[in-house]
N, C-alpha and C positions, 0 to 999 in steps of 0.2 A: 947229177949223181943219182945211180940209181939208190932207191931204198929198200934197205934190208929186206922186206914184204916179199918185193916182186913184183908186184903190181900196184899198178898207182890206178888214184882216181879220177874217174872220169864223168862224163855229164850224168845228172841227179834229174831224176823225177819223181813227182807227188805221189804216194804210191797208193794210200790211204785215208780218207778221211770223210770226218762222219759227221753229220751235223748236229748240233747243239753239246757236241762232248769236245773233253779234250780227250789226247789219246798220249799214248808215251810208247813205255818199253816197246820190243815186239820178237819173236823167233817164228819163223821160217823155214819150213819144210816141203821137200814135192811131194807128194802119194795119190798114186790113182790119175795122172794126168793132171792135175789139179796141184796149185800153192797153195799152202793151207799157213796164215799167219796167226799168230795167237799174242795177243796183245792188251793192253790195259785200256780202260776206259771211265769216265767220270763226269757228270752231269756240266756243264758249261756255267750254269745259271749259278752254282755255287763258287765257282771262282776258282783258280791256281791255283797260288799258295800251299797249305798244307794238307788239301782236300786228296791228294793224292795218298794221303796214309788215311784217311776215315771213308771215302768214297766212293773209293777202285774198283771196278772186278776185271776179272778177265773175261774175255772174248775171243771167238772164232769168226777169223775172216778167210774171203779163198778166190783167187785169181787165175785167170788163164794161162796170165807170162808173168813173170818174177816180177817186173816191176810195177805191175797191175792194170788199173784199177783193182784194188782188191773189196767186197762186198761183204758187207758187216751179213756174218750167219746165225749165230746163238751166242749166248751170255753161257758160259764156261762153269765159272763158279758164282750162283749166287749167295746171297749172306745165308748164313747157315746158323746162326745163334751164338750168342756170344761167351757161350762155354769153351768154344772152340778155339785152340792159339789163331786161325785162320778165319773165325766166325763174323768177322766185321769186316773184312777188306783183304784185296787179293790182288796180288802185282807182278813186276819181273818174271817175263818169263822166259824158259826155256823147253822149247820140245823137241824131243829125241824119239828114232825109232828103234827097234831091235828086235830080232827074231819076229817078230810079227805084232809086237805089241808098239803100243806110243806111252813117252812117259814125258810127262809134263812137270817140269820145275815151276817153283814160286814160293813169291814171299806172302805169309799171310800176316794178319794181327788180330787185336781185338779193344774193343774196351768198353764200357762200361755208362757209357750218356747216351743219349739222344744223339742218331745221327746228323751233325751240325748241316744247319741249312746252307752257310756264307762262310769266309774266309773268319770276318769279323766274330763269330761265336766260339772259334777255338783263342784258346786262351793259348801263353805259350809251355807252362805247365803239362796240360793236358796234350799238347802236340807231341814235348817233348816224352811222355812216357808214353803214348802212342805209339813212336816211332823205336823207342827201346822195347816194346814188346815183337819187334818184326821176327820170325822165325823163319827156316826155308822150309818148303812142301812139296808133296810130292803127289801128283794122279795118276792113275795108270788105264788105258782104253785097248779094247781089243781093235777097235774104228775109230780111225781117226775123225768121223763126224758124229762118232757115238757117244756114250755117257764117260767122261773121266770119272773115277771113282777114288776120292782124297782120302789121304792117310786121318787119321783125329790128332796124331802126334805129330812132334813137326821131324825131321830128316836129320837135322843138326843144331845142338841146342849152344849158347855162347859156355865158355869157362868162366870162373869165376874171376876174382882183379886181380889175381897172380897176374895173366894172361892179357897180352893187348886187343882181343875178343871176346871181350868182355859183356858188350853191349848187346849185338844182336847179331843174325846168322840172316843175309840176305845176298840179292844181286845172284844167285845160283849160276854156273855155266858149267857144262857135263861134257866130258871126250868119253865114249863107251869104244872100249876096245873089244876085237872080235871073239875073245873069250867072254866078253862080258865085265869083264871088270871095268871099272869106273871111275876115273878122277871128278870131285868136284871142283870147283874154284868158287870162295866168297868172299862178301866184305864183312867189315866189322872197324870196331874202332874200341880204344881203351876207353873212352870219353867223351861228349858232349865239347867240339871244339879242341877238341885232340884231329888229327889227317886218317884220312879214310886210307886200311891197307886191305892187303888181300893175302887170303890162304887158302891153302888146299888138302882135301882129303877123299880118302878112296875109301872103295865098297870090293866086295865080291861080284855085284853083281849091280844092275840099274837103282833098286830097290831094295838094297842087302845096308848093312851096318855100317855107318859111315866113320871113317877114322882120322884125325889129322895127319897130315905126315911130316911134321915140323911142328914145333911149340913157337916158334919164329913165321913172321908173316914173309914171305917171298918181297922182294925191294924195298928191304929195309934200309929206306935211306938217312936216317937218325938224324933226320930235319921234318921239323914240323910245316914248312911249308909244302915241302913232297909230298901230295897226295896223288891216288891215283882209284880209277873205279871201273864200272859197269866192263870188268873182264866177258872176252868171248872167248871160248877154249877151241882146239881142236887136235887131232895125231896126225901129223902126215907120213903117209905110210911109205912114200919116196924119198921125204931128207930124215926119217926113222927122227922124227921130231915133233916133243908136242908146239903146239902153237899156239901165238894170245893177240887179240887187238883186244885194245882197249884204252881207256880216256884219261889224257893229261890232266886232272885235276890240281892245278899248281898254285897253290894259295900266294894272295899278299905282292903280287905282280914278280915274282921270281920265274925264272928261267924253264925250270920244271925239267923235262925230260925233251919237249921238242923246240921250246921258245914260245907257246903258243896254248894259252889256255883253251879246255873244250875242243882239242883235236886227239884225232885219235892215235896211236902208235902200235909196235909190233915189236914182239920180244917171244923168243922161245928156248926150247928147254929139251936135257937129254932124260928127265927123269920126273914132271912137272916135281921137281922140289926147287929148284933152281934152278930160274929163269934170267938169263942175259941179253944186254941191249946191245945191239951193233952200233956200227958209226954214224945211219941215216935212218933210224926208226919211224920216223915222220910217215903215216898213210894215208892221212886225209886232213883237210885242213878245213874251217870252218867256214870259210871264201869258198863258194861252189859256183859252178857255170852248169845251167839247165839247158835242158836241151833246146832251148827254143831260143838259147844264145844270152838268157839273161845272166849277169855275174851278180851275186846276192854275197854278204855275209852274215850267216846264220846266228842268233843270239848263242843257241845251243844245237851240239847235234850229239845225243847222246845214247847211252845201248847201244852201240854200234852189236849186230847180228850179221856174220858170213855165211853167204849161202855159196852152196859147192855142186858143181856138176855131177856126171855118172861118175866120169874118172877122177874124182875127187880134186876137182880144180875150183881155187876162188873163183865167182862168177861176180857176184857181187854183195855187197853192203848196204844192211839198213838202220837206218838211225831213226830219234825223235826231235823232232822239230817245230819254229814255229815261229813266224815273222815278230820281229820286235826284237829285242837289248836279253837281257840275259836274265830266264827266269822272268820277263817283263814283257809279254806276248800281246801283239794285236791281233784280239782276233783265237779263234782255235786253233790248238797244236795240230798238227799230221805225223804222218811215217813218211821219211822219204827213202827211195832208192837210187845209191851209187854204182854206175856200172864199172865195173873194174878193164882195168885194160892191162896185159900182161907186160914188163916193161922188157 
């Protein structure tokens, strides 16, 4: 059966990877002949775990062909002080181009110790209100290998506990329509062990006033095992639809959306206020076949990022990954890339 998508997935290569770090999210853009990847990165010698909210920055890397090799360029955002909601650490990203400019989404945070050396120095106190200060952010470059220049404030700040966005405004993914206006898509959660949902809100413009467009999270499925994350948005301008992959997070070994924890799925929308799933949303699964014939099953592959041709065709899909069990890596993560094959 085919899947809702359109295209299914096909052989995965190592697209990315850097030595002595780990690496995660990543977004994907052509300009000037060149793929230009914008990603996270983290010392190795510090460990997993929860080093990705105190240690992160972003980076620039840039490739010849989508699937790369792609070549670590400059450190993006370094730590900037920690007055700053962004001042300690910098993550998730999204880059978008428009009229001539680049705008670069992300999560920033901050806090207030000594950046922890090990896994073992963050307490879980301190992770957890670490991670409640994630705010989303916003750069803006006239070059895309030139200076991003970050906002001091963050883009989108959470609501108060009325609201199940309560916690924090992260995971950014942007559609800029040819007027300019601008859907975001984020996460957010009521609580600490509450399921991670998602919502949306628009601007005038890349960089303009962002508004919810719903007090309700899109797939509300009024079960706490239903979780769902790392949204990629986009508009197709031929089914006059917006569009979303992103990751079954399905707690407690339930069924979830595909049957299949940590795969990715596809759902889209006449208005991004609501979003509906077909009968086969399933687009990638975590069993992947590389090119060189080996079949792996990936602990995780997560951020899924579509990149699209001139005519605005999926091309292919990047995720983060990393040999070993789930969140239990041997070894350093990579970016890998999936080629899509039209079905």
């Amino acid at each position: 059966m085919k899947n809702d998508f359109g295209y299914k997935a096909g052989k995965v290569t190592k697209a990315f990877e850097l030595d002595g770090y780990y690496l995660w999210d990543c977004s994907v853009i052509k300009s000037g002949g060149k793929y230009h990847m914008f990603s996270s990165r983290w010392e190795e010698k510090r460990g997993f775990g929860w080093n990705w909210v105190f240690n992160s920055e972003v980076i620039h890397a840039v490739a010849d062909k989508p699937e790369g090799p792609y070549k670590f360029k400059n450190v993006v955002f370094p730590r900037r002080g920690r007055e700053y909601f962004d001042g300690m650490n910098t993550h998730n990203t999204c880059i978008k181009e428009y009229n001539g400019k680049f705008y670069l989404y992300y999560m920033g945070t901050t806090y207030h110790v000594d950046p922890p050396e090990r896994d073992i120095d963050i307490s879980e106190h301190l992770a957890i209100e670490t991670w409640n200060r994630k705010r989303i952010g916003l750069a803006v470059a006239d070059d895309i290998n030139g200076e991003f220049v970050r906002r001091d404030k963050p883009l989108l700040e959470p609501r108060d506990c009325r609201y199940w966005d309560c916690t924090i405004t992260t995971n950014p993914s942007v559609a800029i329509m040819p007027d300019g206006k601008t859907y975001m898509i984020y996460k957010s959660r009521r609580a600490i062990g509450k399921p991670l949902q998602i919502g949306v809100a628009v601007a005038d413009r890349p960089d303009g006033e962002f508004v919810r467009t719903s007090d309700e999270p899109i797939f509300d499925f009024h079960d706490d095992n239903m979780a769902l994350e790392d949204p990629c948005i986009w508009y197709d301008d031929k089914k006059k639809k917006f569009c979303a992959v992103m990751k079954d997070d399905v707690e407690n070994g339930g069924y979830g959306v595909t049957g299949e924890w940590g795969s990715g799925f596809y759902a889209e929308s006449d208005d991004c206020k609501e979003f509906t799933l077909g009968k086969n949303p399933k687009v990638y699964s975590r069993t992947v076949e590389w090119t060189d014939g080996r079949v792996t099953t990936q602990g995780n592959l997560e951020r899924p990022c579509v990149l699209f041709d001139e005519n605005g065709e999926p091309t292919h899909i990047f995720c983060a990954t990393g040999d070993g069990g789930k969140y239990r890596f041997e070894g350093r993560t990579y970016i890998v890339c999936i080629k899509l094959e039209k079905e």
